[in-house]
BAGU-933439 format. One record per residue (C-alpha): z, x, y; residue in three letters; residue number from 1. Coordinates in nm, 4 decimals. Layout:
N
+----------+----------+----------+---------+-----+
|        w |        u |        v | residuo | num |
+----------+----------+----------+---------+-----+
|        Z |        X |        Y |     ALA | NUM |
...
+----------+----------+----------+---------+-----+
//
This chain:
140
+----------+----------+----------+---------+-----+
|        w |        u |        v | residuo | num |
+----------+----------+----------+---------+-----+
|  11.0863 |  10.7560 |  10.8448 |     UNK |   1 |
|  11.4625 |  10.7114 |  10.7870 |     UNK |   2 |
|  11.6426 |  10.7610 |  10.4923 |     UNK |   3 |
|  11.8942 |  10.5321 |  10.2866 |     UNK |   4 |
|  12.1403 |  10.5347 |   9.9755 |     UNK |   5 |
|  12.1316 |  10.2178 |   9.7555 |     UNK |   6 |
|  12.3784 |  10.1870 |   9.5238 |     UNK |   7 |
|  12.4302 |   9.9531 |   9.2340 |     UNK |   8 |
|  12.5957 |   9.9013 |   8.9077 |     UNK |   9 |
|  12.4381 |   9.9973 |   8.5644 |     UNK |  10 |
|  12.5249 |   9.6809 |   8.4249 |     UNK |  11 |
|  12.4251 |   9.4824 |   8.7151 |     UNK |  12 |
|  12.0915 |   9.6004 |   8.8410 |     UNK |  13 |
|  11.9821 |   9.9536 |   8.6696 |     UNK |  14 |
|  11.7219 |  10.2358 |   8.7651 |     UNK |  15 |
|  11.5198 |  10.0982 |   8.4747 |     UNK |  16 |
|  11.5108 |   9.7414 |   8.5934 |     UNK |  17 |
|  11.4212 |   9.8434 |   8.9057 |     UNK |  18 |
|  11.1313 |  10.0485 |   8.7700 |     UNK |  19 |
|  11.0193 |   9.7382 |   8.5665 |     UNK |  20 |
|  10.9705 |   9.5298 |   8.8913 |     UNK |  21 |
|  10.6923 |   9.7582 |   8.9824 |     UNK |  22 |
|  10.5033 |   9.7714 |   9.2815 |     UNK |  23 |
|  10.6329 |   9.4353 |   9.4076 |     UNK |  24 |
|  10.9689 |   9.5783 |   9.3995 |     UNK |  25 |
|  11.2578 |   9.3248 |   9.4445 |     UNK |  26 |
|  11.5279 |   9.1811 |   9.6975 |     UNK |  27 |
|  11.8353 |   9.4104 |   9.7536 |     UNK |  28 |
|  12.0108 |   9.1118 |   9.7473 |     UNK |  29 |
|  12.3988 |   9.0080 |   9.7145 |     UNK |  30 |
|  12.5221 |   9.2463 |   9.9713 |     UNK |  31 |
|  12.8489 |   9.0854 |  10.1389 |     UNK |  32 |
|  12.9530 |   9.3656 |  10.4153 |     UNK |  33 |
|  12.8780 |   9.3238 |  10.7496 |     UNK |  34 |
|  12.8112 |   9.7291 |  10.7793 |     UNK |  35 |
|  12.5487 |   9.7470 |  10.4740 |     UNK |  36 |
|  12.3623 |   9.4276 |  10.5972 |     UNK |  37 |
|  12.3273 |   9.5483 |  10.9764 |     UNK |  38 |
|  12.1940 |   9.9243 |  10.7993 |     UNK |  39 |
|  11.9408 |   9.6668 |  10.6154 |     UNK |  40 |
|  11.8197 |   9.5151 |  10.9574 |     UNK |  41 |
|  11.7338 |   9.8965 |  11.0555 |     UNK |  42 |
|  11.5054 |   9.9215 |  10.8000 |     UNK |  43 |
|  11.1328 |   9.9287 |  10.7989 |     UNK |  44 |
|  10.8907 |   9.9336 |  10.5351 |     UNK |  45 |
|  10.7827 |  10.2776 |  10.4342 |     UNK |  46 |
|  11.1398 |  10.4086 |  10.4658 |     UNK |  47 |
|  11.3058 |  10.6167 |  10.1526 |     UNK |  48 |
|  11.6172 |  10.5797 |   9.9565 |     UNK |  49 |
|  11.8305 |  10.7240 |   9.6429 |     UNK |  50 |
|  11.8688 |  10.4393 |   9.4060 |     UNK |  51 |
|  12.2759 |  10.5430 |   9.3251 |     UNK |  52 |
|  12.4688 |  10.4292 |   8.9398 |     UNK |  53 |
|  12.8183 |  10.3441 |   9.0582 |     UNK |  54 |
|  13.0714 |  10.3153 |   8.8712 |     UNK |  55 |
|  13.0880 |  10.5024 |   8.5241 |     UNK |  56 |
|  12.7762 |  10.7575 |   8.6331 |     UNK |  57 |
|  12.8406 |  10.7617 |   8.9602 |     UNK |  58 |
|  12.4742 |  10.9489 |   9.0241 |     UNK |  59 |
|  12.1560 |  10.9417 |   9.2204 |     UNK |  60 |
|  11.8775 |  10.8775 |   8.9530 |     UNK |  61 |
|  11.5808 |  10.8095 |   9.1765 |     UNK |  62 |
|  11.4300 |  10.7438 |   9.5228 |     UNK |  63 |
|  11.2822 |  10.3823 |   9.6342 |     UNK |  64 |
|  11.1068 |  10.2468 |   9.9004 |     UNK |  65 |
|  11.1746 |   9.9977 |  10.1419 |     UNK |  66 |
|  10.8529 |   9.7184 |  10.1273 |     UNK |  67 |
|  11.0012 |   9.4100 |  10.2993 |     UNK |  68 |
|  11.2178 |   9.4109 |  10.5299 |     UNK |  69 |
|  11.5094 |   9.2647 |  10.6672 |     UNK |  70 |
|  11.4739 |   8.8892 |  10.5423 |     UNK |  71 |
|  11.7442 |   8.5799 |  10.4767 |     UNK |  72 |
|  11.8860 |   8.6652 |  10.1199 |     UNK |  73 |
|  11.7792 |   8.4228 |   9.8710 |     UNK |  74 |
|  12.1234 |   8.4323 |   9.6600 |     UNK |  75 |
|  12.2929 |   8.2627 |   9.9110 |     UNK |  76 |
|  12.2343 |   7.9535 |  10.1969 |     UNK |  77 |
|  12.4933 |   8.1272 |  10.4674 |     UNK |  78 |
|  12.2457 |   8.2864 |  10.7234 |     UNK |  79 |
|  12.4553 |   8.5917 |  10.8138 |     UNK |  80 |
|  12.3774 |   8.7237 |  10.5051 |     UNK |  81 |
|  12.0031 |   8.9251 |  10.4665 |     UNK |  82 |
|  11.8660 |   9.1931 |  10.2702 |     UNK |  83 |
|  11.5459 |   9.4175 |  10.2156 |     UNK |  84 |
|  11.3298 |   9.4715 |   9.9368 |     UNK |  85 |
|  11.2723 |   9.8078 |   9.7718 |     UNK |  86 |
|  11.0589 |   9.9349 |   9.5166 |     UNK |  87 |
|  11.0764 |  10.2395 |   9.2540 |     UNK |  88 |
|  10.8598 |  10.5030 |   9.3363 |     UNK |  89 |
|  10.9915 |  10.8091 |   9.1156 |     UNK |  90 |
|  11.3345 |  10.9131 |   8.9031 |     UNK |  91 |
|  11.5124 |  11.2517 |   8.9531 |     UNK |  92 |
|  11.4398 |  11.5020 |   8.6982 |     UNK |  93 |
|  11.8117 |  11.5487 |   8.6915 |     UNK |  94 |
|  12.0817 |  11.2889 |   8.8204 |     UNK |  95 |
|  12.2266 |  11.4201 |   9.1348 |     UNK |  96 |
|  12.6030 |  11.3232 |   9.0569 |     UNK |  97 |
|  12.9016 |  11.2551 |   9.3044 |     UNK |  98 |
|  13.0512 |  11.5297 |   9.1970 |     UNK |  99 |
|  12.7675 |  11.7719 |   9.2443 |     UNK | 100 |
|  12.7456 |  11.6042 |   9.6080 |     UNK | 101 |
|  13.1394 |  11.6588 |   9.6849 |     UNK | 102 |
|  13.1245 |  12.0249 |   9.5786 |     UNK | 103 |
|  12.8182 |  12.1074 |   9.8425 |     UNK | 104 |
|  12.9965 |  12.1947 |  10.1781 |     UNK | 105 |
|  12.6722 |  12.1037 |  10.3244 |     UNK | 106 |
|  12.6725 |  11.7617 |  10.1897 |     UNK | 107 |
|  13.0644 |  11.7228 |  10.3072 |     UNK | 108 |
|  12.9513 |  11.4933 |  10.6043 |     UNK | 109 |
|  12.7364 |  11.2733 |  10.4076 |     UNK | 110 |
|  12.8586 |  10.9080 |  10.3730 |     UNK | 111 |
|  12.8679 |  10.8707 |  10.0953 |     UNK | 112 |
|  13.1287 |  11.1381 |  10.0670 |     UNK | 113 |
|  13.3139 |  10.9820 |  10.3629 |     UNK | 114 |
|  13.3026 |  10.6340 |  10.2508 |     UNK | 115 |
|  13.2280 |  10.5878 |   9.8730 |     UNK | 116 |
|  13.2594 |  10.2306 |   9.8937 |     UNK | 117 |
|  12.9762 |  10.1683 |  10.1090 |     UNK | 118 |
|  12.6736 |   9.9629 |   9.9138 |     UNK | 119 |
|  12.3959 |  10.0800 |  10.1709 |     UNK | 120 |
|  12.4323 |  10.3584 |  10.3854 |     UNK | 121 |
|  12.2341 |  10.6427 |  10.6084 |     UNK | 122 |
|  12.1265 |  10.9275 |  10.4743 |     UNK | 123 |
|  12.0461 |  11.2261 |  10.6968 |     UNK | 124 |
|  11.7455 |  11.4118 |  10.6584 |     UNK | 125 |
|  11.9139 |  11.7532 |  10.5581 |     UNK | 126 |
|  12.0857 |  11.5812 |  10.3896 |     UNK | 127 |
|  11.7914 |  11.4196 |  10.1695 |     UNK | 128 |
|  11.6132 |  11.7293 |  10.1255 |     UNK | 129 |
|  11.9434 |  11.8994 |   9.9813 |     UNK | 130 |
|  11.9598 |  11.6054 |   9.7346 |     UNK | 131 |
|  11.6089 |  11.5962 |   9.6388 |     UNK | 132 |
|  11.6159 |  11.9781 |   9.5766 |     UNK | 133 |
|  11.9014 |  11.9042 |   9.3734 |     UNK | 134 |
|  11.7838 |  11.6090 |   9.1900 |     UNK | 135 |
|  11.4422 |  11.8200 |   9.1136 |     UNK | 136 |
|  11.1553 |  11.6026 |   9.2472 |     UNK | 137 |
|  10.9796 |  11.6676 |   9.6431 |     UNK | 138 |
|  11.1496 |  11.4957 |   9.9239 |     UNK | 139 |
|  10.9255 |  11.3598 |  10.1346 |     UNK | 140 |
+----------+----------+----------+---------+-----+
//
């Protein structure tokens, strides 16, 4: 199993509209960098991500899971663009925020600490257990 941050917008596409799509789960769709969308083709079903606020909270607020995966994105016709589907499968007892994840030397290589801007990126597995201890819920 590999393990993946997803991160989105409040106002765009929240934790709890992701929770409401239920076990169907929904396209990761709208993803426009060439770097997120090859992570997406790596993908397989089964895999594990944080689900990541940008912006104002700027927090990891649950883990998903990957149930479709790599496929042509359905909000646009241009075939370079595809995207995976991912489902809720639990929230964090307590948001893991950026700045909790800065402050951990141990997290200091993690991309999302390297490059902030990324949508989808890799997580390692230390590096997931660290956040799940963190964010109060078992990593699997």
């Amino acid at each position: 199993m590999a393990y993946w941050l997803f991160k989105s917008e409040p106002s765009t596409w929240s934790w709890d509209q992701q929770v409401a799509k239920g076990e169907a789960g929904e396209e990761w769709d709208g993803v426009r960098n060439y770097q997120a969308r090859n992570f997406m083709r790596q993908m397989h079903i089964g895999d594990r991500g944080f689900f990541y606020h940008s912006q104002k909270d700027k927090a990891i607020v649950g883990i998903v899971e990957v149930c479709a995966e790599a496929h042509p994105d359905s909000t646009t016709d241009d075939d370079r663009w595809e995207c995976v589907d991912i489902k809720a499968i639990r929230p964090f007892t307590t948001a893991v925020t950026l700045d909790q994840i800065k402050a951990d030397e141990r997290l200091a290589e993690m991309v999302l600490v390297r490059n902030s801007r990324l949508s989808v990126q890799p997580v390692g597995d230390a590096e997931w257990r660290l956040i799940c201890d963190l964010g109060r819920t078992q990593a699997d």
